[in-house]
N, C-alpha and C positions, 0 to 999 in steps of 0.2 A: 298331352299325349307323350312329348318326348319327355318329359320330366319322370315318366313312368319307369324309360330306363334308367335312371339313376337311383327309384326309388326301393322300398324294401317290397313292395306288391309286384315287381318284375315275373319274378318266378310262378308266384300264384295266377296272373293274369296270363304266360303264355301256357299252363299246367291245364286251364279250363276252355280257351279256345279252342285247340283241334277240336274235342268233342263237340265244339258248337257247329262245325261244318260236317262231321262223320257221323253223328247220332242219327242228324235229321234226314241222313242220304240210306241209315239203313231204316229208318222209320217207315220211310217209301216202301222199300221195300215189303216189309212187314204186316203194311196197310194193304199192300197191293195182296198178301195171303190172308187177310182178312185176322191176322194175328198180333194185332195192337196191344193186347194184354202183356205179349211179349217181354217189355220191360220194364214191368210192377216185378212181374212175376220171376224174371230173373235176378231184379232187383232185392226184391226180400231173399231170397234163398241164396244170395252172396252174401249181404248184410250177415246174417247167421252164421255162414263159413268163415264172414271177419270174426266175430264174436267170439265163435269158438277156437280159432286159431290165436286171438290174444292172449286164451286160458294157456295157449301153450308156446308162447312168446315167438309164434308166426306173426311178419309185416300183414298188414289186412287185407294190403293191396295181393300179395300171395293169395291168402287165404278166398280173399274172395273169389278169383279167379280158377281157384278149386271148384268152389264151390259153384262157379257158372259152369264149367269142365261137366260136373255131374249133372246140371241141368241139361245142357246140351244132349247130355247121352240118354240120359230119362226119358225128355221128350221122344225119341224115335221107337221107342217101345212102343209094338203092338196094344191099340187099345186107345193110346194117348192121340188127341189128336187137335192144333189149332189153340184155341179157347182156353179148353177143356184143362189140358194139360197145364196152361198158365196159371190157370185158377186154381189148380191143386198145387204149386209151388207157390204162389202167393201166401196160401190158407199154413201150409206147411212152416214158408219161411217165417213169416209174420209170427207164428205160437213159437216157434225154434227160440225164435230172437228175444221174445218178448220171456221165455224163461231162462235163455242161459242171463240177459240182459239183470233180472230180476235174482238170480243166485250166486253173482261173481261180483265183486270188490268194485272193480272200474265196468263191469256191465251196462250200467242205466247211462253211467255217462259216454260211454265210447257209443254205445247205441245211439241219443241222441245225437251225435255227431256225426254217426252216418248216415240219418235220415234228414239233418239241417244241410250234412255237408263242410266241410271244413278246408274251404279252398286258398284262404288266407293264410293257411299254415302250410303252403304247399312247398317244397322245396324242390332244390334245382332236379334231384333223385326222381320226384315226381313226374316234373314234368318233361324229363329226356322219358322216363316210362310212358308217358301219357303222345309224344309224338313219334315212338314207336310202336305205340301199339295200333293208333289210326292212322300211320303211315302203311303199316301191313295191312289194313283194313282198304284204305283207299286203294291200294296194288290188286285187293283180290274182287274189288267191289264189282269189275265189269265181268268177269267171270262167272260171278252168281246173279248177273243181274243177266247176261244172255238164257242161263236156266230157268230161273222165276218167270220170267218172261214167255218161256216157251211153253212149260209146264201151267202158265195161267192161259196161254191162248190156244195151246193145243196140247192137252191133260194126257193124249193117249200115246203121244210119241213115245216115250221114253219104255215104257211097259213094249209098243210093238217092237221095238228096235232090241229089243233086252237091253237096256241100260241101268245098271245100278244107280237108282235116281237118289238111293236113300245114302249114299257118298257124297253128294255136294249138299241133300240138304242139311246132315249132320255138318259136313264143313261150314256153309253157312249159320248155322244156329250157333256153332262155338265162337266163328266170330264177330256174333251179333254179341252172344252171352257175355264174353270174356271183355269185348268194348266197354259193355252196358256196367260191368266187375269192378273194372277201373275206372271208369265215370264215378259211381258211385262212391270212390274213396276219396275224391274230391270236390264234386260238386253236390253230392248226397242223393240220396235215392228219388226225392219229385224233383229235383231239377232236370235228373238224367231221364226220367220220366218221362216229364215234360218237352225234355228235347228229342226224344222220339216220335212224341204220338202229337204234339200241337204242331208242327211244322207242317208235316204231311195234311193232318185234318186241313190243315190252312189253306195249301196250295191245290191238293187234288182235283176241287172242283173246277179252278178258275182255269189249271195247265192244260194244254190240247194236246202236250208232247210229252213224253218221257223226262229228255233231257230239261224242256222248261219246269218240268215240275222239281227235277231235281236240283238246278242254280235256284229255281228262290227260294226250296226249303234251306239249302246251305243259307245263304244270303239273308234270309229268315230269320234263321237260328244262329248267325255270326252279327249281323245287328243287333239282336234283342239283347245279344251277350257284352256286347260293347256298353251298349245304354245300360244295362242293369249294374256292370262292374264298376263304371265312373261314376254312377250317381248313387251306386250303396257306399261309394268311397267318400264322395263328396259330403254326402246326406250322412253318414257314419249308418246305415240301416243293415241288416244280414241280409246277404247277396241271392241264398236260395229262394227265398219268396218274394224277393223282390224280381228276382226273373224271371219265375212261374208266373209273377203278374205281368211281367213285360208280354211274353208269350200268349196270353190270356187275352191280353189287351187286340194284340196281334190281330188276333184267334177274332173276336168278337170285331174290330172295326171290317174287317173282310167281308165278315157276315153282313154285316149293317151294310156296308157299301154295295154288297152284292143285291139284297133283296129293298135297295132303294132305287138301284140301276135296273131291275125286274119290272118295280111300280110303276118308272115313267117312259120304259122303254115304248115303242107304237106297238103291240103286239101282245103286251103281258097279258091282254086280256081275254 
């Protein structure tokens, strides 16, 4: 571990931490709206705004974050709603990406990069980006987390009182989007996936409280990142699937332990 400061992987390993503690806290969130598509679906339709921004020698990290900018505002259009809406940016981003990807010079390959992820190449630039933008994130989290909250447990307040509810939920979505933007220029699009929607699935059923659901999705999702980064280092393996399976694994012994502790509790039956 302290060898790490000395080493050339410094940069890249603090570049993909924060997002292992701020993904999983806004995944919470997201599950709690029943909108987990969320960050496929922001995911592709940034990937695409990097793409097309490289054609015009934009950083990707910009461009993506454009391109979550427009997601965010998309979504609050009459019409869109949850799901729905993810699924049509997914479907969008995906075909965007997959043509300009297919008709530009470095396309195919800067594509696969965003979708593997390229965190070893991350430098210092990255990752002051990468702990300003989920230090803003962590600053506005309990803000939108008093809303989501209110709006899940009593729907009507906001409409009785006249409150503009559709202001914190587009603030929210921008900085869900724009996180999930810059995740993706370093960790790649299923890592940053993955560290939204398996944390949460993980923890939900087992937490009784808010706050507990929310330290073990961090804790979660800053373990799986530690075990996945030393031992794709050690192992020489690619870091993105080797964390989705860290995640997975997660994901799956919880279950298992859960519906073993069901089988022999006195009562399961």
């Amino acid at each position: 571990m302290l060898a790490l400061l000395s080493s050339p992987f410094l940069w890249p390993f603090v570049a993909g931490l924060p997002f292992a503690v701020v993904l999983p806290l806004l995944g919470n969130l997201l599950r709690l709206r029943g909108e987990w598509l969320a960050a496929l679906g922001v995911a592709y339709l940034s990937s695409a705004a990097a793409l097309l921004g490289a054609g015009f020698g934009i950083a990707p990290a910009v461009a993506a974050t454009t391109g979550a900018t427009v997601a965010a505002v998309v979504k609050q259009r009459d019409g869109f709603s949850r799901n729905s809406a993810y699924g049509v940016m997914i479907l969008a981003g995906w075909s965007l990406m997959m043509l300009v990807a297919a008709n530009t010079a470095l396309g195919h390959a800067l594509a696969q990069s965003l979708v593997d992820g390229q965190i070893y190449f991350a430098s210092p630039t990255e990752a002051a980006a990468a702990l300003v933008i989920t230090g803003v994130a962590l600053l506005l989290l309990p803000y939108f987390t008093r809303r989501r909250m209110r709006a899940h447990f009593f729907p009507a307040y906001d409409a009785a009182n006249g409150l503009p509810r559709w202001r914190w939920y587009l603030g929210f979505d921008w900085v869900a989007a724009v996180t999930t933007a810059v995740a993706i220029t370093i960790l790649g699009v299923m890592a940053a996936f993955a560290l939204l929607f398996l944390p949460a699935l993980t923890v939900f059923p087992l937490a009784k409280r808010w706050r507990t659901a929310n330290v073990a999705a961090a804790l979660l999702g800053v373990a799986s990142y530690l075990v996945a980064f030393f031992v794709a280092l050690s192992a020489d393996q690619p870091f993105g699937p080797l964390f989705v399976g860290v995640l997975l694994f997660a994901f799956a012994s919880s279950r298992f332990l859960r519906t073993a502790k069901g089988a022999i509790s006195p009562g399961a039956n």
